[in-house]
N, CA, C and O atoms as a GROMACS GRO file, in nm:
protein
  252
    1UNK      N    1  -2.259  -7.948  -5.023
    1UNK     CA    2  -2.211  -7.868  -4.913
    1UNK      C    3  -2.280  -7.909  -4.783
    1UNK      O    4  -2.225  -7.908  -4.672
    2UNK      N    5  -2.400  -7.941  -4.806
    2UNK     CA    6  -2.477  -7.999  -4.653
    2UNK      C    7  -2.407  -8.118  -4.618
    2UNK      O    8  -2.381  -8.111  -4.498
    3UNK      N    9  -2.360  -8.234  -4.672
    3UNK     CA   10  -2.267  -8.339  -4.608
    3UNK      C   11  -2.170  -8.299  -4.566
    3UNK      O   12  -2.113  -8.371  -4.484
    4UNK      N   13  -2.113  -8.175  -4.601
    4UNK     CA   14  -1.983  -8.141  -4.526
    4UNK      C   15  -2.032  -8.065  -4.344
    4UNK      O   16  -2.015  -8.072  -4.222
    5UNK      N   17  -2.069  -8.029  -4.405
    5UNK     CA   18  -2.120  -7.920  -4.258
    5UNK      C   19  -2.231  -8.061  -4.181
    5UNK      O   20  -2.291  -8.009  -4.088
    6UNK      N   21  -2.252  -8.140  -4.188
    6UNK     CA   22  -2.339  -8.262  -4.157
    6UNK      C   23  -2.233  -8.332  -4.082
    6UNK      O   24  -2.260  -8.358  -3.965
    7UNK      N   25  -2.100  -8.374  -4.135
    7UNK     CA   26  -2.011  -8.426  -4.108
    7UNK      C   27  -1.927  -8.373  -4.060
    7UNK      O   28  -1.837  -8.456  -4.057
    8UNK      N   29  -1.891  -8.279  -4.014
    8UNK     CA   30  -1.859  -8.167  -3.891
    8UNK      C   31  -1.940  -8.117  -3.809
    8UNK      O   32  -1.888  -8.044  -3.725
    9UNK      N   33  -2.075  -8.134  -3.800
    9UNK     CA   34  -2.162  -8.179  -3.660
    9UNK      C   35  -2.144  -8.259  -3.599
    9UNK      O   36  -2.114  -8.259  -3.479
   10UNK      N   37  -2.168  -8.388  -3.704
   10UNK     CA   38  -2.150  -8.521  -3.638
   10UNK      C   39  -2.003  -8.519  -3.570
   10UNK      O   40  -2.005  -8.561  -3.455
   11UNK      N   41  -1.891  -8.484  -3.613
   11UNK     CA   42  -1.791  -8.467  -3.522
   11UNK      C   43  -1.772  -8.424  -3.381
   11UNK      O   44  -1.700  -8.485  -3.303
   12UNK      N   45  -1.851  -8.297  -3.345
   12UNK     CA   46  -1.841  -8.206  -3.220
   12UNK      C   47  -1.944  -8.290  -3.146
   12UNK      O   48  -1.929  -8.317  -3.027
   13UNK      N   49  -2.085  -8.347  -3.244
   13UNK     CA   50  -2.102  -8.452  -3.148
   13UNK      C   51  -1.989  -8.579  -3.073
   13UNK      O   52  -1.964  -8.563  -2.953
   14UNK      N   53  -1.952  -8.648  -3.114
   14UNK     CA   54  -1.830  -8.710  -3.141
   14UNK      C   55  -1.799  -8.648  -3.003
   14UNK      O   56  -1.855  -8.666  -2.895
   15UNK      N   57  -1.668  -8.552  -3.047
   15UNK     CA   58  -1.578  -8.489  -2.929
   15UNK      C   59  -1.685  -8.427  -2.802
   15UNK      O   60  -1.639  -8.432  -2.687
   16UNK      N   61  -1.801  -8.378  -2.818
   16UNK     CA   62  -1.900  -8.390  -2.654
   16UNK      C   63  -1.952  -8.524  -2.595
   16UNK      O   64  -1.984  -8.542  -2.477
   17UNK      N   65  -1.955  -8.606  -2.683
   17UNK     CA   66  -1.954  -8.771  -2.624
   17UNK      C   67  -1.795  -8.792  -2.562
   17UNK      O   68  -1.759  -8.839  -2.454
   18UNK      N   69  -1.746  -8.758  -2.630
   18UNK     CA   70  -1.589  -8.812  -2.599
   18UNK      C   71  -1.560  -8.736  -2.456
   18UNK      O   72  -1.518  -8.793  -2.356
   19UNK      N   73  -1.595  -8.583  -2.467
   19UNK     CA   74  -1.536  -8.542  -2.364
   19UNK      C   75  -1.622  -8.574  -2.240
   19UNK      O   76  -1.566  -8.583  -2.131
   20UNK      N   77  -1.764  -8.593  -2.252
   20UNK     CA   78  -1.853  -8.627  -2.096
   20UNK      C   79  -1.819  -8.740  -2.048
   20UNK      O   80  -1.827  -8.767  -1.929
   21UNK      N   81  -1.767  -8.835  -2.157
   21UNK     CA   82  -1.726  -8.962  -2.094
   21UNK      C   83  -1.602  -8.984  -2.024
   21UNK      O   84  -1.590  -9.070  -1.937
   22UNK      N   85  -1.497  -8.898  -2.067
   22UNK     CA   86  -1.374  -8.852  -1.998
   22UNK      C   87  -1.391  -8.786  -1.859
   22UNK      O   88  -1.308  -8.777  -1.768
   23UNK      N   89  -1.557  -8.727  -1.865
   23UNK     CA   90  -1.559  -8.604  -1.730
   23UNK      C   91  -1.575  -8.690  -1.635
   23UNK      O   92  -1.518  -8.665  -1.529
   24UNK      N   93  -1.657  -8.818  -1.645
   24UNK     CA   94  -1.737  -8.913  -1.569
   24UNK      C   95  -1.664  -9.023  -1.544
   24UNK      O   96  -1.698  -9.108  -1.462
   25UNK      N   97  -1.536  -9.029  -1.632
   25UNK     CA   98  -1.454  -9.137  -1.587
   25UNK      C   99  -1.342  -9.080  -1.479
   25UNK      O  100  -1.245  -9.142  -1.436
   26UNK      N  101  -1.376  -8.966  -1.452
   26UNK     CA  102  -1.286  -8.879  -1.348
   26UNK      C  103  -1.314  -8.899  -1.238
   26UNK      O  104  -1.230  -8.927  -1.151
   27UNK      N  105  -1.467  -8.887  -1.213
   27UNK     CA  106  -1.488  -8.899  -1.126
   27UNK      C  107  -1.534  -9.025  -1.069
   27UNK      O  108  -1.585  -9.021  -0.957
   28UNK      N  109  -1.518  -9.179  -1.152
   28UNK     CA  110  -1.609  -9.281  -1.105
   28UNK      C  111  -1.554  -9.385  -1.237
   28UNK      O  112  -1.555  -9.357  -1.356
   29UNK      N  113  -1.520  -9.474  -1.191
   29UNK     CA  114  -1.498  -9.538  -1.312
   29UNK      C  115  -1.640  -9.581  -1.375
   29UNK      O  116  -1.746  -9.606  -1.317
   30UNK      N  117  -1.613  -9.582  -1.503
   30UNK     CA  118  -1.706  -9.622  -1.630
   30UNK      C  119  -1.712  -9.804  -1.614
   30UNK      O  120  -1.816  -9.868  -1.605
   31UNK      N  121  -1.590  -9.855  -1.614
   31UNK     CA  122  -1.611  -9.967  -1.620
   31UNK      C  123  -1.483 -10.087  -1.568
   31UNK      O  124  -1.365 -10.051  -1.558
   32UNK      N  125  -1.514 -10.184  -1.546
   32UNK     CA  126  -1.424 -10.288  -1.457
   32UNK      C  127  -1.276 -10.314  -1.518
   32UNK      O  128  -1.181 -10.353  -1.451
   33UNK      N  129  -1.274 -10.294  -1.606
   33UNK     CA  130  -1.131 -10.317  -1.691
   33UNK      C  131  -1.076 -10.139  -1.732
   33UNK      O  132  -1.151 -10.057  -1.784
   34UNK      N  133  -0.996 -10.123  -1.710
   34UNK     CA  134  -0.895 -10.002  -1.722
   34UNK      C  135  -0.856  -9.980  -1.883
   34UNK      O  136  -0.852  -9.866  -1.927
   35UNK      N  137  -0.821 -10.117  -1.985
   35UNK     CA  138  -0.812 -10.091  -2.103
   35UNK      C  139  -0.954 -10.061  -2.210
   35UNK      O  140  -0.958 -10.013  -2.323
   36UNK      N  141  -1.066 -10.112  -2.120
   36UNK     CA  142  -1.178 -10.098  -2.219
   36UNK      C  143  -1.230  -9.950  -2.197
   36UNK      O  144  -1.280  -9.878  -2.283
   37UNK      N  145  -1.208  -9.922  -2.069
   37UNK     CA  146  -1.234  -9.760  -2.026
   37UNK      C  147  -1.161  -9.661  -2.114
   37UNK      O  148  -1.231  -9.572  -2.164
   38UNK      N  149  -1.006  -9.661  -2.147
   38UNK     CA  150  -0.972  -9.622  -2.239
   38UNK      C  151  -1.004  -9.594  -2.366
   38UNK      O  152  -1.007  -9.488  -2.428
   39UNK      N  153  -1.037  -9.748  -2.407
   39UNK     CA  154  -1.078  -9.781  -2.536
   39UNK      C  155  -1.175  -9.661  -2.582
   39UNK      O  156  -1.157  -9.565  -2.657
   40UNK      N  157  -1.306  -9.712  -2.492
   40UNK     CA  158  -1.413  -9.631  -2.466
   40UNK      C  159  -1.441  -9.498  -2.488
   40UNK      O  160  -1.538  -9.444  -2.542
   41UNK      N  161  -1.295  -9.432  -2.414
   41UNK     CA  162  -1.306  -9.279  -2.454
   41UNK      C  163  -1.233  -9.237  -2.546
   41UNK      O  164  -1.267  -9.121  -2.571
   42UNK      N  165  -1.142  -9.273  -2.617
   42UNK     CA  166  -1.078  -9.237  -2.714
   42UNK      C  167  -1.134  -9.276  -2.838
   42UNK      O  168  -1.082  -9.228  -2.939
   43UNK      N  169  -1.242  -9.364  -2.852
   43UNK     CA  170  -1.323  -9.356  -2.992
   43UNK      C  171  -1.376  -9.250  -3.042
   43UNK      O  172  -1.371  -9.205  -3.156
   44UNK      N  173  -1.440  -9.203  -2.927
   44UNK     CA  174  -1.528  -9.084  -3.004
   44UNK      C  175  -1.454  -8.964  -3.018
   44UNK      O  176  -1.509  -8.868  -3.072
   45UNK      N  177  -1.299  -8.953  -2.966
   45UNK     CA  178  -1.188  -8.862  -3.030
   45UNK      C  179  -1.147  -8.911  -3.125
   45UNK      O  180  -1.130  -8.837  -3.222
   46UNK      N  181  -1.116  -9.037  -3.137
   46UNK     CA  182  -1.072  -9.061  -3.291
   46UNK      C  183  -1.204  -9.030  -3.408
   46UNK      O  184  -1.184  -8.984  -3.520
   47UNK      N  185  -1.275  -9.050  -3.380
   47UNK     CA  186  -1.402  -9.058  -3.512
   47UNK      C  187  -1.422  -8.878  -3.465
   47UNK      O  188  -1.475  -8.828  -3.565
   48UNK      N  189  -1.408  -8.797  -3.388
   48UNK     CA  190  -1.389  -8.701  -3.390
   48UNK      C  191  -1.306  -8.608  -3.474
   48UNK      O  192  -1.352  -8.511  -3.535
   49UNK      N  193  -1.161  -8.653  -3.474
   49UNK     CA  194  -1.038  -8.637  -3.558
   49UNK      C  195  -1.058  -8.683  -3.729
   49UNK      O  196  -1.002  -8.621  -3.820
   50UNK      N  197  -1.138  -8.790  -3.747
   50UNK     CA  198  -1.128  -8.860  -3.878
   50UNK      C  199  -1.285  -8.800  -3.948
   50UNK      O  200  -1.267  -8.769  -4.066
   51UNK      N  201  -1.389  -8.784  -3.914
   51UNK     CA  202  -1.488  -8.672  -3.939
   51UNK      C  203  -1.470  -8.545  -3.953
   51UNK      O  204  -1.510  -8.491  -4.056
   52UNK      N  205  -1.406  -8.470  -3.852
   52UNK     CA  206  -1.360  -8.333  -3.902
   52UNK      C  207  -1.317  -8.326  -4.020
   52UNK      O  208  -1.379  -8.266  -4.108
   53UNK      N  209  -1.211  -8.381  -4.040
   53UNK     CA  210  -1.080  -8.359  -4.111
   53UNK      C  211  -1.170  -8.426  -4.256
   53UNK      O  212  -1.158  -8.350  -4.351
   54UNK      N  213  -1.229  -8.513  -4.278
   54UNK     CA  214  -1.337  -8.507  -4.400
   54UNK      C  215  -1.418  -8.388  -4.443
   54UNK      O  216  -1.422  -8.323  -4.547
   55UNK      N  217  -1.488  -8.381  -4.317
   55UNK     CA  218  -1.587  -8.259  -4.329
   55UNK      C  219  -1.509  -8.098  -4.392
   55UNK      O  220  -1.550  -8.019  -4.477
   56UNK      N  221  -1.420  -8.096  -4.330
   56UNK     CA  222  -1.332  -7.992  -4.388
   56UNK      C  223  -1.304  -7.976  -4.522
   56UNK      O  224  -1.325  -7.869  -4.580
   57UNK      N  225  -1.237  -8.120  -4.601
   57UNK     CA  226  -1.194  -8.105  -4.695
   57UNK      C  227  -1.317  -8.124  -4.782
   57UNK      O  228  -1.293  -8.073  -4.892
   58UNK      N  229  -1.474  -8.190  -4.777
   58UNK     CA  230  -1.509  -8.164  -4.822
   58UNK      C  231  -1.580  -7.974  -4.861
   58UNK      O  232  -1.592  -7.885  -4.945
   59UNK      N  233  -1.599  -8.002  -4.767
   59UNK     CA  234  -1.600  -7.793  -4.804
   59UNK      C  235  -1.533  -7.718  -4.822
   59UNK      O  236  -1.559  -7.597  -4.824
   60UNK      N  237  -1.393  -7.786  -4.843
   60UNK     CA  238  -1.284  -7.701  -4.912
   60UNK      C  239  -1.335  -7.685  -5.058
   60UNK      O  240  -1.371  -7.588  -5.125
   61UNK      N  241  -1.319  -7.849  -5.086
   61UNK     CA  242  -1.332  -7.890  -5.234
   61UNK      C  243  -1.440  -7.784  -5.285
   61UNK      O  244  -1.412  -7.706  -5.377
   62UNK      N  245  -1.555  -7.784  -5.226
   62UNK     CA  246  -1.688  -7.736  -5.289
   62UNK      C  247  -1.632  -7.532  -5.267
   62UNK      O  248  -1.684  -7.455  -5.347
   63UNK      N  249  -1.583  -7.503  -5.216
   63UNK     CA  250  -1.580  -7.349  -5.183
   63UNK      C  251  -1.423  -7.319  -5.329
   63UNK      O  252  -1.377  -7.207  -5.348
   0.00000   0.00000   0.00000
């Protein structure tokens, strides 16, 4: 049960990386190319999305 709830931390970490980097690319670009800036911020929503959704089902399984 601690890897699940471990792995739904690590997520919200995830999505508060994801989102400060979104806040800061608002105001200033992050970086010289427009597709890597993208890139950039949508990782840590995807590994956001794909961690949750583990973390969940493992503490489904176990409950």
């Amino acid at each position: 049960m601690k890897q699940g709830y471990f792995l739904l931390i690590l997520a919200f970490i995830m999505y508060l990386i994801g989102h400060i980097l979104w806040s800061v690319s608002l105001l200033n670009n992050i970086s010289f190319n427009e597709l890597n800036e993208i890139w950039l911020i949508n990782i840590p929503f995807g590994l956001f999305s794909i961690l949750g959704l583990i973390g969940v089902l493992k503490l489904y399984r176990k409950s």
